[in-house]
N, C-alpha and C positions, 0 to 999 in steps of 0.2 A: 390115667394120671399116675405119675409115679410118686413113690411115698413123702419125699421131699416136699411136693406139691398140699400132697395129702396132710401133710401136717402144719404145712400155714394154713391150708383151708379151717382145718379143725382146732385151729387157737386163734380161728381170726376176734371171736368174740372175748377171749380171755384178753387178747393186745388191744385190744377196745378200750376194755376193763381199766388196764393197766396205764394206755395212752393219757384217758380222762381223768385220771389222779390230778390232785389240786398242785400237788408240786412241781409233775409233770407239766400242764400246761403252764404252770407261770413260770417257772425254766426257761420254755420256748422265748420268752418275751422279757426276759433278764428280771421278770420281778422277783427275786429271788435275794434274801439278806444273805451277809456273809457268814453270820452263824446258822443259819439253815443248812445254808451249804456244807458247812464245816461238819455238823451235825450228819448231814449226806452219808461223807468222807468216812464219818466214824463208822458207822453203820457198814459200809462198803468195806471197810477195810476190815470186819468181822466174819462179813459171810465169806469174801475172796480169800481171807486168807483159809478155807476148808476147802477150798478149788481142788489145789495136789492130793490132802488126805482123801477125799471123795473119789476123786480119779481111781488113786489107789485101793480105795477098799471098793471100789465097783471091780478092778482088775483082780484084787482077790478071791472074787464072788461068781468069777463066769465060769460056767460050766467047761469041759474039753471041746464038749463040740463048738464054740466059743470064743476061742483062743486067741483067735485071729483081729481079735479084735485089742490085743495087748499090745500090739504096736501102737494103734490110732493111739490108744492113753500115753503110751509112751511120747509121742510126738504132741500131744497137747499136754503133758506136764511142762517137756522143754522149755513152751510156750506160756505155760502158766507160774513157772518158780519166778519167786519173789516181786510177782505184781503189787502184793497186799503191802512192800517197803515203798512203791510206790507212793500208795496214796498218804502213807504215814508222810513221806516226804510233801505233801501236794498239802496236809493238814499243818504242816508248821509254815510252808510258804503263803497259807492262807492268814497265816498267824491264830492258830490254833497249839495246842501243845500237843507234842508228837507222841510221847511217853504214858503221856495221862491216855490218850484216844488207845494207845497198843494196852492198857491194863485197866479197861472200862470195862462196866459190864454192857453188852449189846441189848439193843429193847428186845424187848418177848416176840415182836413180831420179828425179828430178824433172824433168833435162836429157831423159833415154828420153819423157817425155812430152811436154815443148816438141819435142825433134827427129822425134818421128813422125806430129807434127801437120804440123810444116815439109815435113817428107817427103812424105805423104799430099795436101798439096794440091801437091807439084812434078809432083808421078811418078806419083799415080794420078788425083783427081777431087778438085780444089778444093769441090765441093759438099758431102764428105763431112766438112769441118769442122764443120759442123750438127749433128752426133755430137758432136764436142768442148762445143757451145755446150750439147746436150745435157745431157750429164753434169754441164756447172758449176751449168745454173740447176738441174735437178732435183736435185744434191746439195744445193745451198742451201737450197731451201725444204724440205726433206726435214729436214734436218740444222742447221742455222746458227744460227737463233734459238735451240732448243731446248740446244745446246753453250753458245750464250753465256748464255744464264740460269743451268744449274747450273755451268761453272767460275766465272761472276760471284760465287757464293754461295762456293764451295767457297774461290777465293784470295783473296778479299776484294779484289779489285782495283777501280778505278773506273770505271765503261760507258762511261769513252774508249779503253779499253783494249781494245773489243771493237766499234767502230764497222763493222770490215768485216763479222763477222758477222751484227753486228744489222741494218745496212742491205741486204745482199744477202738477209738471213732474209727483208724486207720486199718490195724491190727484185722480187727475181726472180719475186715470187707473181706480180705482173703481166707480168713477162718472157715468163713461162710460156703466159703466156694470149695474148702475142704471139707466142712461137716456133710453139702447137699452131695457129695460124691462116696462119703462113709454110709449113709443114713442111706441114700439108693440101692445098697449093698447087702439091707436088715430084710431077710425073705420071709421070717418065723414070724405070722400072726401076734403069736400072744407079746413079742418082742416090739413090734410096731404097737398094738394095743398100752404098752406101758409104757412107751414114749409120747405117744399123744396123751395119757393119762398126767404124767410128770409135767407135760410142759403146761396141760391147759394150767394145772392146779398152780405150778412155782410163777406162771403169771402172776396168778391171782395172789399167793404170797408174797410175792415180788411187789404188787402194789399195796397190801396191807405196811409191807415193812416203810416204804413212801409216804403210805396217810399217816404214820405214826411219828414222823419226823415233826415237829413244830414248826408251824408254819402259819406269818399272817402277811405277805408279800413283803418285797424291799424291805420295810418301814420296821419290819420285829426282828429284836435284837435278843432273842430271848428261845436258847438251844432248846 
């Protein structure tokens, strides 16, 4: 099996985890109110926008024998600059306020996932953020398109309103098929060990930051 393989196997239960979140499955099924959503938007637009610094302070962190891996970040910051104006744009097309969401404080379960990412490449293995990059593109293509077609339906809103989703629903298919070709590349034990370490765990973050959003389907109007 090679490691790609290896490490869906080994978060299949974390994407369990994460799939059977209450937001997640009523998503699927457009029950989903617009300030939920909006509330989403906020939340997303806090952790995305540490995407480039994280990159970055993982590329600061790698060893010489290492290096080689300063392209890949290079070629996924390309990829990553200025998504988080995205969703700022996706939060006032929802009719949320654009300015208030970019100078909100993010909830604590949102900040536990930026801070363990920062953590994890200071104090253990810069490598292991690949597990974080993990978990976003495979939630995306998993999740994103399929979210933004039925609340498209359900709140009548207009598909500017859902640009982050629909483009990384698109986006990441090919990401994917970049990262399983980077990631078959990682030979070092302890390297592969703290990627499947990062990604089981930034699941599981990943759905805490999800159960923390308010949420009582459609019907709650109330972020």
């Amino acid at each position: 099996m090679d490691f790609y393989n290896q490490l869906v196997k080994e978060t299949e239960v974390a994407r369990q985890e994460l799939y059977n979140v209450a937001q997640i499955k009523d998503s699927f099924k457009g029950n989903i109110s617009c300030d939920t959503y909006i509330a989403y938007l906020n939340e997303a637009y806090h952790h995305v926008s540490h995407t480039v610094p994280l990159l970055m302070s993982m590329g600061s962190k790698l060893p010489p024998s290492k290096k080689w891996i300063h392209q890949v970040i290079i070629e996924y910051q390309k990829e990553e600059i200025g998504h988080e104006e995205w969703i700022l744009n996706d939060i006032e097309a929802a009719g949320g306020h654009k300015e208030a969401a970019r100078n909100s404080i993010p909830n604590l379960e949102t900040q536990v996932l930026v801070a363990y990412n920062y953590d994890y490449i200071t104090r253990k293995n810069p490598v292991g953020f690949f597990g974080m990059v993990f978990m976003l593109e495979n939630t995306s293509t998993q999740i994103a398109r399929k979210v933004a077609d039925a609340l498209a339906d359900q709140l009548d809103l207009p598909k500017k309103a859902f640009s982050y989703l629909y483009s990384h629903g698109d986006l990441d298919i090919s990401h994917m098929q970049f990262f399983e070709g980077i990631i078959n590349k990682i030979t070092d034990p302890e390297d592969k060990k703290a990627i499947i370490e990062v990604a089981q765990n930034t699941f599981r973050l990943f759905a805490n930051v999800l159960r923390a959003i308010a949420h009582n389907g459609a019907n709650d109007h109330a972020v």
